[in-house]
Structures are given as C-alpha cells and as structure tokens.
N, C-alpha and C positions, 0 to 999 in steps of 0.2 A: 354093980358096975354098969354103968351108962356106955349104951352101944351109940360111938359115933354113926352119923347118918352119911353118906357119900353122896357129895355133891355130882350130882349129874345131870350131863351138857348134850345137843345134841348135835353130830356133824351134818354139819350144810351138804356135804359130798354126796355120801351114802345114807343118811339122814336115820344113821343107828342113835339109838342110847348111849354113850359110854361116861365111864367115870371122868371127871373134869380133866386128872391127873395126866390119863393116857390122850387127852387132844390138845392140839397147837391152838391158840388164841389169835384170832386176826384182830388187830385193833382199829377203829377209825379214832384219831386224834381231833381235843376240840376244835383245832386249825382244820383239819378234813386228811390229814395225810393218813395212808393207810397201809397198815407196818406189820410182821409177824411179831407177836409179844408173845417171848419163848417163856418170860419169868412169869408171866398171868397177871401184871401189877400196873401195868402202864392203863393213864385215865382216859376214858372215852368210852365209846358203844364198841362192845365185843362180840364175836363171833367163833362159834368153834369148827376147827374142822379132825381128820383122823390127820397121822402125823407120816402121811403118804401123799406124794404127787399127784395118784390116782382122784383123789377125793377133792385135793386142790383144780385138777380138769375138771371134774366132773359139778361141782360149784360152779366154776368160769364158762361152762357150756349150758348150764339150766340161770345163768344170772342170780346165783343165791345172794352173793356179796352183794351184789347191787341193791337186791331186794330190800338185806336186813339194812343197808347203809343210810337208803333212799338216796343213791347218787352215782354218777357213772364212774367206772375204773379204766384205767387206761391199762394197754397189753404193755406194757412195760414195767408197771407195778405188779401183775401180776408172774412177770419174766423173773421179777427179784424175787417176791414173793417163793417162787418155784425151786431156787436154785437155792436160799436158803433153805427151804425143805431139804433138800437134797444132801445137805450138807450138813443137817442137824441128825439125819440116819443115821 
C-alpha cells in the first residue's frame, strides 16, 4: 500500500510547517483582487496562512502578503480579510 505524501504549506504569520489542510489560503486574483479562498481552488498566486487572527496580524505587521504578492494591500482588504477569519472559527 502506497503512503500518501501530505502536502505541506508554510504560514506567512508564524512561519510554522503545517499540513496544507489545516491553513487558510489568501489568494491574489489574475485581476490583482485579494480574497480569502477558504475551498483552496480559486486561480491565482497563493499564500498560506494558520486559520487565526493572530497570524493574519502578525503577516500584516512584517508585510508578508505584500512580499509573496509583489504589491500593496490596502487596511481595508485586510479588515475583510480578518472578519472572515473570524467568522470561519
């Protein structure tokens, strides 16, 4: 029996190892809009993060998003951003 391999991602936040499963996908869209992709399927440049507020601060204060995106984000995408975190708890 063939042992699946477990895709693993790393979060921008705390900048741990985890299984893809257990983190949220930030997606940048080929238009540039930039969206939490909670299914993992929506097309663009990905990012992951853990599936806590904390992590999502703690990116938005070191510029991770910006980094992997190459482009600036506005406090207002990252307000949505935060509150659907909150709400996917």
């Amino acid at each position: 029996m063939k042992v699946r391999k477990i895709p693993m991602r790393m979060c921008l936040g705390c900048g741990e190892m985890k299984p893809k499963k257990e983190l949220v996908r930030i997606v940048r869209s080929p238009e540039g809009d930039i969206s939490i992709d909670l299914t993992g399927k929506k097309s663009g440049r990905g990012a992951y993060i853990c599936k806590n507020a904390e992590c999502l601060e703690k990116a938005r204060k070191a510029r991770k998003l910006e980094k992997s995106f190459s482009c600036q984000i506005e406090q207002s995408v990252y307000d949505t951003m935060e509150a659907e975190l909150k709400s996917a708890e």
